[in-house]
C-alpha positions as CSV (number, residue, x, y, z in Angstrom):
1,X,4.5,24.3,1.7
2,X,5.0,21.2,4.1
3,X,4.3,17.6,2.5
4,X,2.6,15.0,4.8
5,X,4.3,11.5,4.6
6,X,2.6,8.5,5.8
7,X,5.3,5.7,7.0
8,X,5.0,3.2,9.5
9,X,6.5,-0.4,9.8
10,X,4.8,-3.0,8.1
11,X,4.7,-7.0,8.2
12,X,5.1,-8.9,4.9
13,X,0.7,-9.1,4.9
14,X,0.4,-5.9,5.7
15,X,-0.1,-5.5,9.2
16,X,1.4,-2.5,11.6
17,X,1.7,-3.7,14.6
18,X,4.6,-1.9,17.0
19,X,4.7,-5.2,19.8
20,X,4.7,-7.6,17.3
21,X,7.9,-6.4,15.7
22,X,10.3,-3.2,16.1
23,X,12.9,-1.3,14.5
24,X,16.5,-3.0,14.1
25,X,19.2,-0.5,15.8
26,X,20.0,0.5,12.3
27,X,16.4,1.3,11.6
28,X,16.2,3.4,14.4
29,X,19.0,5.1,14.3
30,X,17.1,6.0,10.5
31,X,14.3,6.7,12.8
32,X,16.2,9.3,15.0
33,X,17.1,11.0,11.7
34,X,13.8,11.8,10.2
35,X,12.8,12.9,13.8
36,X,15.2,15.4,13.5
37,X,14.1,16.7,10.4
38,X,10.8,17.0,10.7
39,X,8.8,19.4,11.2
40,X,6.3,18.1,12.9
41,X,4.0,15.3,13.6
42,X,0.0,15.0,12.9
43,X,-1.5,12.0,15.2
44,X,-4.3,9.9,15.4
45,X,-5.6,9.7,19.2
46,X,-4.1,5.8,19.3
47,X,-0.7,6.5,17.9
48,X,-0.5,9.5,20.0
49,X,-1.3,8.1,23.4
50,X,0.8,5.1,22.8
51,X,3.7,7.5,21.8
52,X,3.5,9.1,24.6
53,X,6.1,6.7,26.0
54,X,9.1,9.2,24.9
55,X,7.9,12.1,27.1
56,X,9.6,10.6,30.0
57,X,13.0,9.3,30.0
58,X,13.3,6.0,31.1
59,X,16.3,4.8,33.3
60,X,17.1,1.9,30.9
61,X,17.4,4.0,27.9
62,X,20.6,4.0,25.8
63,X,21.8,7.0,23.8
64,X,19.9,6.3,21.1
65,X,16.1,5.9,23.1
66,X,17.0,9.4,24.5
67,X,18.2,11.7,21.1
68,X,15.0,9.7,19.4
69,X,12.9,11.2,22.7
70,X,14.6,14.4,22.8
71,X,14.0,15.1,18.7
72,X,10.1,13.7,19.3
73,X,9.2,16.3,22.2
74,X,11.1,19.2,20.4
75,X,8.8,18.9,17.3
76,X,5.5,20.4,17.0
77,X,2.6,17.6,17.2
78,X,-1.1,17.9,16.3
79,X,-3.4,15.4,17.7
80,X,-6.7,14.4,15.5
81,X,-9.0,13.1,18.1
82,X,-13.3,13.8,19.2
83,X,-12.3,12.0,22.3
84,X,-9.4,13.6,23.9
85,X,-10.4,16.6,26.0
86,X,-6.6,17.7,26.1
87,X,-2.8,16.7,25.2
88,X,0.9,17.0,26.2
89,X,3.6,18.8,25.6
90,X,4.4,21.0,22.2
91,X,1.1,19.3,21.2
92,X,-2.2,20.9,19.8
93,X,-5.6,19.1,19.4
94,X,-7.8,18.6,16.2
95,X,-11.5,18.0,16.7
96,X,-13.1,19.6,14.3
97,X,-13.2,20.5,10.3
98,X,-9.6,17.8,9.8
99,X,-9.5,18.9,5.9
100,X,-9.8,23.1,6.6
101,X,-7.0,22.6,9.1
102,X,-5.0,20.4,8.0
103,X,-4.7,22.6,4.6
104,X,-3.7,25.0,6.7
105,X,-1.5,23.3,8.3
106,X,0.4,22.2,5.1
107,X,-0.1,26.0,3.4
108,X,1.7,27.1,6.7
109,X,4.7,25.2,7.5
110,X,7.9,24.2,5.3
111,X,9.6,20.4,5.4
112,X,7.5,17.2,6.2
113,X,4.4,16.4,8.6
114,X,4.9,12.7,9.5
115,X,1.5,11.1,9.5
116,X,1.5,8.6,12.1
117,X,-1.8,6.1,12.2
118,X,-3.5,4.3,9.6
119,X,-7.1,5.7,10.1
120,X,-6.0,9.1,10.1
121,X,-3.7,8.4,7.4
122,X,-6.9,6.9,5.3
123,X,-8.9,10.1,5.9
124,X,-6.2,12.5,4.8
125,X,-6.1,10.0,1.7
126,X,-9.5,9.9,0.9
127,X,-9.1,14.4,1.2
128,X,-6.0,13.6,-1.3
129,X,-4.0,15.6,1.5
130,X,-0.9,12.6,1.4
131,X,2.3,13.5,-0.5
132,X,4.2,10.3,0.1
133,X,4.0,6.8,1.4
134,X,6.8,5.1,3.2
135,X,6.2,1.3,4.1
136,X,9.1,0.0,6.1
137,X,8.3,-3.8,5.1
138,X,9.7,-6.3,7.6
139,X,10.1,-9.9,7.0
140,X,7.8,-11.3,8.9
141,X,4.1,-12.7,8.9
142,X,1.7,-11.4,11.4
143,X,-1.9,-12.9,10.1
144,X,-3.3,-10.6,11.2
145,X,-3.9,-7.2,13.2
146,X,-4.1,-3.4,11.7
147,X,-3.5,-2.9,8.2
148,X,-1.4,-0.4,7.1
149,X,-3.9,0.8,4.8
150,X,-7.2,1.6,6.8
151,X,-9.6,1.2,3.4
152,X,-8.6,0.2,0.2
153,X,-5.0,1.1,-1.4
154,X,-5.2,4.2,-3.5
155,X,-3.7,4.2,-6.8
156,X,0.0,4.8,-5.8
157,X,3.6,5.1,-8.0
158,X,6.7,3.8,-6.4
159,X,9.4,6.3,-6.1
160,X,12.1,4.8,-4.5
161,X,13.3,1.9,-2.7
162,X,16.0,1.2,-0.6
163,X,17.3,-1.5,2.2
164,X,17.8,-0.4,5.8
165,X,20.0,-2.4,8.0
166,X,20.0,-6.4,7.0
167,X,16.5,-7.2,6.4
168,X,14.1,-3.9,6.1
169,X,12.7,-2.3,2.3
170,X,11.7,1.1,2.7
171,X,9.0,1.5,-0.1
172,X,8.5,5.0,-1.1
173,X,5.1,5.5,-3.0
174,X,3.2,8.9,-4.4
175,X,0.0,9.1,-5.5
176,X,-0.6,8.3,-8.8
C-alpha cells in the first residue's frame, strides 16, 4: 500500500511560498532524490499548473534542473481539480468522489504519493488519508501568504528531524 506524504518548503511563520524563497543546491539535489523515488505525485490544480515549468527544458538549465525534470515527467501524476477540463503528460485528472479514489489510489500502488498543495493536502487530512508530514522550515519570515496548513493543524507526532544543507530542518510529523 502506497503512503501519501505531504512536504513543501515552509518560512519560519508558516508560509509556503515557492518565489519568496527556494531550495539551496543541497536541498535540491534532496529534492532530485525523492523525485526519483516516488511513485507518483497527487496535485492540487495550483501546484500543478505552476509545476508545469519542468515539462520543457529550458536552455539555462544546469544538470541538476534537467535530472529533477526528467524524474518529475517520468512519474505518474494525478491532478485534483473541478476546473481543469484536461492535463499533461503521464498525468490523470480527479474531479469527482477525491476520498473513493484516492483510497484506491493508495490500496493500488507501492512507495510514496507526494502530496503537493496545502488545500488538497487539508482535505486528504480532514479524510485521515496523510501518512506523513514533511515541513522543510527555512529561516526566513514571510508575514504572510499561504500557510502550510490550509485549516487548523491536526494533532501530529514528530518522527524525525534532520538538517539539509547549512540552514534547512526537515520536520517529519505523523498523525497522532
Amino acid at each position: 500500500m502506497a503512503r501519501l506524504v505531504f512536504g513543501m518548503n515552509q518560512s519560519l511563520d508558516g508560509y509556503v511560498d515557492h518565489m519568496a524563497f527556494g531550495p539551496s543546491p543541497a536541498l535540491f539535489r534532496h529534492f532530485i532524490a525523492e523525485a526519483e523515488a516516488q511513485a507518483g505525485s497527487l496535485y492540487g490544480r495550483h501546484v500543478y499548473e505552476l509545476m508545469r515549468y519542468w515539462d520543457d527544458d529550458q536552455p539555462d538549465w544546469d544538470a541538476d534542473r534537467h535530472a529533477f525534470a526528467a524524474a518529475w515527467r517520468k512519474q505518474p501524476k494525478w491532478v485534483v481539480s473541478r476546473s481543469l477540463d484536461s492535463v499533461g503528460p503521464n498525468a490523470s485528472l480527479i474531479q469527482a468522489d477525491l476520498e473513493r479514489t484516492v483510497r484506491a489510489l493508495k490500496a493500488g500502488r507501492d512507495g510514496e504519493i507526494e502530496v503537493a498543495g496545502p488545500t488538497l493536502a487539508q482535505s486528504l487530512t480532514e479524510l485521515g488519508l496523510i501518512d506523513e508530514y514533511r515541513i522543510y522550515l527555512h529561516p526566513v519570515a514571510l508575514g504572510h501568504g499561504t500557510p502550510y496548513f490550509a485549516g487548523s493543524r491536526p494533532p501530529l507526532r514528530l518522527m524525525t528531524h534532520d538538517r539539509i544543507g547549512d540552514d534547512v530542518l526537515r520536520l517529519t510529523y505523523v498523525p497522532a
